[in-house]
C-alpha positions as CSV (number, residue, x, y, z in Angstrom):
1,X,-2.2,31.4,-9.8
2,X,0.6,33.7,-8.2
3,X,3.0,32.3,-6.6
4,X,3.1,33.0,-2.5
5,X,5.8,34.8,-1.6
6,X,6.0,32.7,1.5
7,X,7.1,29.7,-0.8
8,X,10.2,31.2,-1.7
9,X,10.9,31.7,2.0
10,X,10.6,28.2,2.9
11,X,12.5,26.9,0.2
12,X,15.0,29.6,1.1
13,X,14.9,27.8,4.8
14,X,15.3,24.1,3.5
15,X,12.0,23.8,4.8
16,X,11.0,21.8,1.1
17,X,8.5,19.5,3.0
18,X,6.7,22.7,4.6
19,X,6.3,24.3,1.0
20,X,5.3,21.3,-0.6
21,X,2.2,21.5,2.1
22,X,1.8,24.8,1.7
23,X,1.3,24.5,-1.9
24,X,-1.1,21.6,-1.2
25,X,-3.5,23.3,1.6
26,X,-3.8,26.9,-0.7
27,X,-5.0,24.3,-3.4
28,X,-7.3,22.7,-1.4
29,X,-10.8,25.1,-0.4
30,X,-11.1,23.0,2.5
31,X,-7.9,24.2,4.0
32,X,-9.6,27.6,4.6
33,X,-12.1,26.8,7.3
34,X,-8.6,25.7,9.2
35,X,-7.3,28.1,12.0
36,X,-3.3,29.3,12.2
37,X,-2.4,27.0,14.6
38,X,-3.9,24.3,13.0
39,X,-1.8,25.3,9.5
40,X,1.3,25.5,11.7
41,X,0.6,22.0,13.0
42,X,-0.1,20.4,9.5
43,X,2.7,22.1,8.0
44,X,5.4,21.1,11.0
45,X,4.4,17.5,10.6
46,X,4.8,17.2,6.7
47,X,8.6,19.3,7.6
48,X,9.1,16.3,10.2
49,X,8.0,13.9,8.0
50,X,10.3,14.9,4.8
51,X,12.6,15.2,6.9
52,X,12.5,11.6,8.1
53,X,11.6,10.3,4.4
54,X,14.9,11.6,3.3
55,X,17.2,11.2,6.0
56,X,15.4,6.7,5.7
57,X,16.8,7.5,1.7
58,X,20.0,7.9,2.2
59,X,20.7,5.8,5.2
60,X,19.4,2.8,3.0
61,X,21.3,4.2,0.1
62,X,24.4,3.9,1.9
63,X,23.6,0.4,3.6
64,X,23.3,-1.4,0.1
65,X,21.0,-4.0,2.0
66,X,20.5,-6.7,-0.6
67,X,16.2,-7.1,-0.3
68,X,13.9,-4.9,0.3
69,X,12.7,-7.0,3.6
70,X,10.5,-5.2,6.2
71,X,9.9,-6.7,10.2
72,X,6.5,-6.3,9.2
73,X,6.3,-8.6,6.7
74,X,8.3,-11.9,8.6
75,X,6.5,-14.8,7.9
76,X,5.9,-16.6,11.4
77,X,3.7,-19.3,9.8
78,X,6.7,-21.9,8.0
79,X,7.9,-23.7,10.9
80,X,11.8,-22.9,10.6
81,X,12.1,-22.2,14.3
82,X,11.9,-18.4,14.9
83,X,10.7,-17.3,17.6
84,X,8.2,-14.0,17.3
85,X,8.6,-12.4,20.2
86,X,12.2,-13.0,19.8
87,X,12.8,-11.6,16.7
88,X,10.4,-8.9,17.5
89,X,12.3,-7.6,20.9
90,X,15.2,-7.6,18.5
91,X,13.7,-5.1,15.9
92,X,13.2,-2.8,18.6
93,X,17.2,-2.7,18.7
94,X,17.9,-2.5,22.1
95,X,20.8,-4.6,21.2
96,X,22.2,-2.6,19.2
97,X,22.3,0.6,21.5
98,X,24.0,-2.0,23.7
99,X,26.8,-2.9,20.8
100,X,25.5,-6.5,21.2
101,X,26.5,-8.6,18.5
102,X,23.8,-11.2,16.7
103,X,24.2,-14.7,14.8
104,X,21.5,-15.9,12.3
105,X,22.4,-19.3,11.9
106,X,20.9,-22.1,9.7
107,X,20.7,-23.8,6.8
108,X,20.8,-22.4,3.2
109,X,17.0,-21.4,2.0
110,X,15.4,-20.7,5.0
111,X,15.4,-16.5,5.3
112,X,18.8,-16.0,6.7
113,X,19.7,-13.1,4.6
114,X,16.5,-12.4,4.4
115,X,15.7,-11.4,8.0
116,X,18.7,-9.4,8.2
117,X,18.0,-6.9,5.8
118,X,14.7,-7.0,7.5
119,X,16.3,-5.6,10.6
120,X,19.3,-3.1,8.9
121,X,15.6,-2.1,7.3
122,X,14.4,-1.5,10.9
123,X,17.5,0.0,12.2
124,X,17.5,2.7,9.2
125,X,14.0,3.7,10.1
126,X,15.4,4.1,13.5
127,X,18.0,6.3,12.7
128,X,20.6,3.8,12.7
129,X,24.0,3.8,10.0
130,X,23.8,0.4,8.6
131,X,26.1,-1.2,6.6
132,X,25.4,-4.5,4.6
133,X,28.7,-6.8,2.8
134,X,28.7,-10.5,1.8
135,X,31.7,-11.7,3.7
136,X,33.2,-13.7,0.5
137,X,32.7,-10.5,-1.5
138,X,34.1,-8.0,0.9
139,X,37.1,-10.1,1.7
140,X,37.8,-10.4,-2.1
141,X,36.8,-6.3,-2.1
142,X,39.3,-5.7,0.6
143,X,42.2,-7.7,-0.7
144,X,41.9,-5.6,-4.3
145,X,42.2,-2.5,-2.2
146,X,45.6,-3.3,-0.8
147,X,46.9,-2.8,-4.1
148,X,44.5,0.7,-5.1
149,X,45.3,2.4,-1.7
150,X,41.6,2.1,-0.8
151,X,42.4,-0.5,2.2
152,X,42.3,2.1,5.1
153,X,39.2,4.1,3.6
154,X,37.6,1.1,3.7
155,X,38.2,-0.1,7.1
156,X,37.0,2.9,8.3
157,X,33.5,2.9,6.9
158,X,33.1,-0.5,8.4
159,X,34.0,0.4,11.4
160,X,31.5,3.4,12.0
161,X,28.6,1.9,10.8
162,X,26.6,1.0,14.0
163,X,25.6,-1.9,12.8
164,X,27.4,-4.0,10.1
165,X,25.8,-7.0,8.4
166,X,28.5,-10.2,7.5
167,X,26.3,-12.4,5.3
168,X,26.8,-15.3,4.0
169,X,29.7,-16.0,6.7
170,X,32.0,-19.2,6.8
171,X,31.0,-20.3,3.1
172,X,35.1,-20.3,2.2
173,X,38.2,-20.8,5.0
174,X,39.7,-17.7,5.4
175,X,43.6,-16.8,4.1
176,X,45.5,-15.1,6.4
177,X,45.0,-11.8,5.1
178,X,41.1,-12.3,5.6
179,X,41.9,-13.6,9.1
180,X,43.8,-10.4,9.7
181,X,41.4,-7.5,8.2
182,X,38.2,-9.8,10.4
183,X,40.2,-9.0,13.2
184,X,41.3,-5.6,12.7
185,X,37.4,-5.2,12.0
186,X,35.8,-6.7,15.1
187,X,38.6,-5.0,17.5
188,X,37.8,-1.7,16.3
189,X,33.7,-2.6,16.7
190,X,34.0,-4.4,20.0
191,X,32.1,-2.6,22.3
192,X,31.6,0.4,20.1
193,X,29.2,-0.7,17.4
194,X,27.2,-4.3,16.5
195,X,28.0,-6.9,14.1
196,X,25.3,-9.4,12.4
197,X,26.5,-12.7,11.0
198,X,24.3,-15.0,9.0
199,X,26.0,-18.4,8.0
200,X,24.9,-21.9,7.2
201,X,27.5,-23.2,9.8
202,X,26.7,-24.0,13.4
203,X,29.2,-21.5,15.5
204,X,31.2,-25.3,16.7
205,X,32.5,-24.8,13.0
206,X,33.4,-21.5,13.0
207,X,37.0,-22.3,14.6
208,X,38.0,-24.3,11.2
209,X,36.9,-22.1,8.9
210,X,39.3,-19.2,10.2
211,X,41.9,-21.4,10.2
212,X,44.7,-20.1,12.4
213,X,43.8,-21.1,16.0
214,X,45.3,-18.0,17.5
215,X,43.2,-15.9,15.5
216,X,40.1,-17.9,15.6
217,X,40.2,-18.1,19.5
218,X,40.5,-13.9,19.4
219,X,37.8,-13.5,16.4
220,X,35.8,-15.7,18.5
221,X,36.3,-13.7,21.5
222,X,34.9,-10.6,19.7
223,X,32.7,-11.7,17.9
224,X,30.2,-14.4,19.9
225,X,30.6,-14.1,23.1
226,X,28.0,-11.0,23.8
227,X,26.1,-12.2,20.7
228,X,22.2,-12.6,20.1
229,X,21.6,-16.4,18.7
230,X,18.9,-17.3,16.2
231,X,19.0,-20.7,14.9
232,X,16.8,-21.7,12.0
233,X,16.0,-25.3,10.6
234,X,13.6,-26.3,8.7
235,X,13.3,-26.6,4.3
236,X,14.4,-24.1,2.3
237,X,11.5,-21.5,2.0
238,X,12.3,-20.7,-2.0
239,X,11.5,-24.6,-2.5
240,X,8.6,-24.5,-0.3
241,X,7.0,-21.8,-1.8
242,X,7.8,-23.4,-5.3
243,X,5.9,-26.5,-4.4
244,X,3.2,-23.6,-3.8
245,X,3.4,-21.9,-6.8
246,X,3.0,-25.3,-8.9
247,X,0.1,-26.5,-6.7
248,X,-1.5,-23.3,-7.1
């Protein structure tokens, strides 16, 4: 079959999604009984749509969230104390256009990490920059660039991303160069951007674990007192759905 000249065009355009239909409704003898407007209209929304398939790729790319988790697929059913319609107002991210800040709090097992990456999955699929770390690694990550002269480029990406994801917050006490780069990090996204924290310490805790009290009382400050709370309890969800497996 000859190859359309109109294909060239598009692909000469950047409008890859609108060839690929193209190529897909001259293949398909079903496609002729459709009018031009109705062509224009299929082949606008598969532009729109590649558009959005690729732009979701490399947001997630870039956010390095650690599981594939989607909203859709929270599991209300274990009784670990989240609340649907909660958690659900909170996917639609209203808190984030505000620069609120949110806590997931609760003990180790029970979705924490989970759930997050569940909403940076959301906020990508809204258009959202999203930027995952694990505070022990990023601390460690940030302390090694000191020495490389990556230190600045690195507190610049997290500080754009509008919304930044701490997990696994509070599992160490923090030195004072830790203390210092946390600060530097929630100054710059205070007001400006949102910060999620997941940690297996009740907030009451948080004060020790940063250690210095006159830069706990200012982390503190930035960090919880415009911040979303959702506390968990309950068994840890990998051992209940092991007890599953092995009854099943």
């Amino acid at each position: 079959m000859l190859k359309h000249p109109a294909l060239d065009l598009l692909h000469t355009l950047g409008l890859h999604g609108m060839a690929k239909a193209f190529t897909e409704l001259d293949a398909n003898s079903e496609a002729e009984s459709l009018g031009h407007r109705e062509w224009l209209g299929l082949l606008l929304d598969r532009e729109k749509s590649w558009r959005q398939d690729k732009r979701l790729t490399a947001r997630l790319r870039v956010a390095k969230l650690r599981q594939q988790a989607c909203v859709e697929d929270v599991d209300y059913r274990n009784p670990r104390g989240l609340d649907r319609a909660l958690f659900q107002k909170l996917a639609e991210g209203e808190w984030i256009d505000a620069h609120d800040n949110l806590a997931l709090i609760g003990p180790t097992g029970v979705g924490k990490s989970w759930l997050a990456c569940a909403l940076g999955h959301k906020a990508c699929r809204d258009n959202r920059s999203v930027l995952y770390q694990r505070a022990p690694r990023l601390f460690e990550d940030l302390a090694l660039a000191r020495g490389d002269g990556r230190h600045p480029r690195l507190m610049r990406s997290l500080a754009r991303a509008e919304l930044l994801i701490l997990d696994d917050w509070g599992l160490e006490p923090l030195d004072a160069a830790a203390r210092h780069d946390l600060l530097e990090i929630l100054e710059e996204r205070y007001g400006r951007r949102s910060t999620m924290i997941t940690s297996q310490l009740p907030v009451e805790r948080w004060h020790e674990i940063i250690g210095d009290p006159t830069y706990a009382d200012a982390i503190m400050d930035r960090l919880v007192h415009n911040a979303h709370r959702i506390e968990l309890t309950g068994e840890s969800m990998r051992r209940i759905r092991g007890k599953q497996s092995r009854k099943a």
